[in-house]
BALOBA-1460 file (C-alpha; in Angstrom, 3 decimals):
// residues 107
<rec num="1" residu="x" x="82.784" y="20.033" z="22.509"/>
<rec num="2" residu="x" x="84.169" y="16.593" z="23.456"/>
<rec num="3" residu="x" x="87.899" y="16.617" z="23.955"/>
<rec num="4" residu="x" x="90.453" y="14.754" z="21.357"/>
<rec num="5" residu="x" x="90.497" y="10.693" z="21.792"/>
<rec num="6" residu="x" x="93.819" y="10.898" z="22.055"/>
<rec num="7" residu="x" x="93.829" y="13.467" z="25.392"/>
<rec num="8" residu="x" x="94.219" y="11.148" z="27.794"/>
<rec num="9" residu="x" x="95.560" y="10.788" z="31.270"/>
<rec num="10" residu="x" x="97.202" y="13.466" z="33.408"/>
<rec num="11" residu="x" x="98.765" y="15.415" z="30.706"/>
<rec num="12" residu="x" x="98.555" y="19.047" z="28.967"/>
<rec num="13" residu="x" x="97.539" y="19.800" z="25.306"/>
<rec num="14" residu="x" x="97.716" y="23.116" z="24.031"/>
<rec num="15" residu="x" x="97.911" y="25.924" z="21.680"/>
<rec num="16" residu="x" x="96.440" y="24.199" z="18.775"/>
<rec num="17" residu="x" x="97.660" y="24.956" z="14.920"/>
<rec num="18" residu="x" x="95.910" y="23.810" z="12.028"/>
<rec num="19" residu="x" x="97.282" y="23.491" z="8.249"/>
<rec num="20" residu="x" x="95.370" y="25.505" z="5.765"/>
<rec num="21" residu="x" x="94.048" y="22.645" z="4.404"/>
<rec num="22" residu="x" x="92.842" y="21.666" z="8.050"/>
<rec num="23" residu="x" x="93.643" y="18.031" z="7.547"/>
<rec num="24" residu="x" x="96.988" y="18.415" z="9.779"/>
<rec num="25" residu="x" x="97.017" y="19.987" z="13.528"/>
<rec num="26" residu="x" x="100.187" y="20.683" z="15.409"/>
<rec num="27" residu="x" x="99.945" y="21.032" z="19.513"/>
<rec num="28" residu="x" x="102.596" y="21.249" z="22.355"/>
<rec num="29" residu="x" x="101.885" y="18.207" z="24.875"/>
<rec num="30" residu="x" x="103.751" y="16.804" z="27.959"/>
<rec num="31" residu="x" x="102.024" y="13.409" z="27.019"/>
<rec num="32" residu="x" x="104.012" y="10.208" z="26.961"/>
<rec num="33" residu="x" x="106.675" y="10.090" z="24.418"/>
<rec num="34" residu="x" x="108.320" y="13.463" z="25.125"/>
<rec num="35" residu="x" x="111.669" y="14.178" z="25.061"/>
<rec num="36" residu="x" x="111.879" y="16.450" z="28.431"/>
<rec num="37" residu="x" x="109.219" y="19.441" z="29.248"/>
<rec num="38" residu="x" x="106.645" y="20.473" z="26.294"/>
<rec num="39" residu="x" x="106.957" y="18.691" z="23.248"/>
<rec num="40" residu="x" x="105.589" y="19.444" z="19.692"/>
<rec num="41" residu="x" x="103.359" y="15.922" z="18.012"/>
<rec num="42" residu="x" x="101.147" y="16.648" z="15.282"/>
<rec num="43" residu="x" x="97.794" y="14.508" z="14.568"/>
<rec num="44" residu="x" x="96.207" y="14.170" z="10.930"/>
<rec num="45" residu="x" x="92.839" y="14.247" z="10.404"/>
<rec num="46" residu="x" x="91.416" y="10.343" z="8.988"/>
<rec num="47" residu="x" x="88.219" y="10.738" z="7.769"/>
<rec num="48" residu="x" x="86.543" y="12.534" z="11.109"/>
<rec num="49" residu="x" x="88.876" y="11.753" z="13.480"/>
<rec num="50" residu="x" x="92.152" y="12.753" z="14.381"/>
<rec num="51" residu="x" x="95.060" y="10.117" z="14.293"/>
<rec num="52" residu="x" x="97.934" y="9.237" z="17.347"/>
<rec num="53" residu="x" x="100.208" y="12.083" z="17.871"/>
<rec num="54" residu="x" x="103.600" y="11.753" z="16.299"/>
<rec num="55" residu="x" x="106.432" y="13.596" z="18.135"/>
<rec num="56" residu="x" x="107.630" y="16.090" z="15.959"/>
<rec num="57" residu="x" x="111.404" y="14.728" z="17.074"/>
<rec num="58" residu="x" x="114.916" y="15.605" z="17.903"/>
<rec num="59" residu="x" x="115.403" y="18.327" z="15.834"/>
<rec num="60" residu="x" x="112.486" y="20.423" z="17.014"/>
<rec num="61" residu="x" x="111.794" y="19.699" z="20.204"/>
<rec num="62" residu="x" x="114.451" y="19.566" z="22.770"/>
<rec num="63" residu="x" x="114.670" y="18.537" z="26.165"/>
<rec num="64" residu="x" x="113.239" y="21.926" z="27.502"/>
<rec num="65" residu="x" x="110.078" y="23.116" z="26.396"/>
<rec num="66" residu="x" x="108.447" y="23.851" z="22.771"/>
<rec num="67" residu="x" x="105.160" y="25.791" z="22.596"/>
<rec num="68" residu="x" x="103.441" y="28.343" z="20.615"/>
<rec num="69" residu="x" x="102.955" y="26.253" z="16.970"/>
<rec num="70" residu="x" x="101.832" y="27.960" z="14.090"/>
<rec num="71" residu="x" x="101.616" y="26.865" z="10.347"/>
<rec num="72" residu="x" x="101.663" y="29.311" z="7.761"/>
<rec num="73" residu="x" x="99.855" y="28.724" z="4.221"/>
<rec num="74" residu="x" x="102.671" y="26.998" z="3.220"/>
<rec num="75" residu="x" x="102.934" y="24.833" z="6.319"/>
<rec num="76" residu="x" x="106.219" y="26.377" z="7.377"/>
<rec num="77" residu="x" x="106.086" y="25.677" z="11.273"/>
<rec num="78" residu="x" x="106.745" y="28.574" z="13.644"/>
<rec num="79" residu="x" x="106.948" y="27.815" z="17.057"/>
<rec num="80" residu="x" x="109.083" y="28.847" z="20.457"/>
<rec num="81" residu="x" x="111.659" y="27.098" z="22.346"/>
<rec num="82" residu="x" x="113.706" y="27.591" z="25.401"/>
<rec num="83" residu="x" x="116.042" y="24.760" z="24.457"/>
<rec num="84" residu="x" x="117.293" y="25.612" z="21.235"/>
<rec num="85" residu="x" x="120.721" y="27.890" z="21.204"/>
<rec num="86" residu="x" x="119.105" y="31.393" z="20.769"/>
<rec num="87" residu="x" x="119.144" y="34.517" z="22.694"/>
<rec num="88" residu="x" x="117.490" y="33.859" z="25.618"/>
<rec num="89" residu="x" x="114.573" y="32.819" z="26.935"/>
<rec num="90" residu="x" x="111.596" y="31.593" z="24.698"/>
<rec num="91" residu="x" x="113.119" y="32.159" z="20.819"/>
<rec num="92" residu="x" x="110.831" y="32.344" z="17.863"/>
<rec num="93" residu="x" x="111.869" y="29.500" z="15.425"/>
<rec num="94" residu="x" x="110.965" y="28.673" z="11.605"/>
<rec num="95" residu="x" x="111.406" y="24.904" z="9.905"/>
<rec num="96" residu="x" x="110.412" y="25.036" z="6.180"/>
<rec num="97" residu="x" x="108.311" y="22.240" z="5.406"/>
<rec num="98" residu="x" x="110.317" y="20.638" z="2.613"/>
<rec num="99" residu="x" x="106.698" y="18.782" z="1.543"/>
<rec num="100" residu="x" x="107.189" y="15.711" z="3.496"/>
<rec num="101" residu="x" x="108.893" y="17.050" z="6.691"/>
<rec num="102" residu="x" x="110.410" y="20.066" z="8.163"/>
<rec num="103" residu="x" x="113.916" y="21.211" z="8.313"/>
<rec num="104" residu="x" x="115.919" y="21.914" z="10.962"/>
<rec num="105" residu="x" x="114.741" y="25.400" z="13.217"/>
<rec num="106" residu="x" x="116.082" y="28.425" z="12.299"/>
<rec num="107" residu="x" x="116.104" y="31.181" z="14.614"/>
């Protein structure tokens, strides 16, 4: 298997999570367009290709690192941070998808 167009350059693209509709696939990247550390983008699949990452943003993903995306049937986003306020260490986080975005992490 061919990687993504989009993985390009120098850069790290992992732990892959895909909607239950598989037209939407969230990853953790150091890529261009970060905002410090691991970010979160998601890509939408266009026919049979995937599109440009987005970031995800500033309320997800932090100036630390994000990893560990998962979407849930309802595309709630789970994921970990180590720059959100938590308890320590790599926090598990939920955002309800509000069926156009998510909301802000909860831990």
């Amino acid at each position: 298997m061919n990687p993504m167009d989009f993985c390009a350059g120098n850069y790290t693209y992992t732990h892959p999570a895909l909607s239950a509709d598989g037209k939407a696939m969230i990853f953790a990247s150091d890529r261009t367009g970060t905002l410090g550390g691991m970010d979160l983008f998601i890509s939408r699949k266009e026919g049979n290709k995937w599109s440009a990452p987005e970031n995800l943003g500033k309320s997800i993903n932090t100036i630390e690192n994000e990893f560990f995306p998962f979407l849930d049937s309802g595309s709630n986003l789970f994921f970990s941070s180590d720059g959100l306020p938590g308890y320590g260490g790599y926090d598990v986080f939920t955002c309800k998808f509000n069926g156009v975005t998510w909301d802000k992490p909860v831990n």
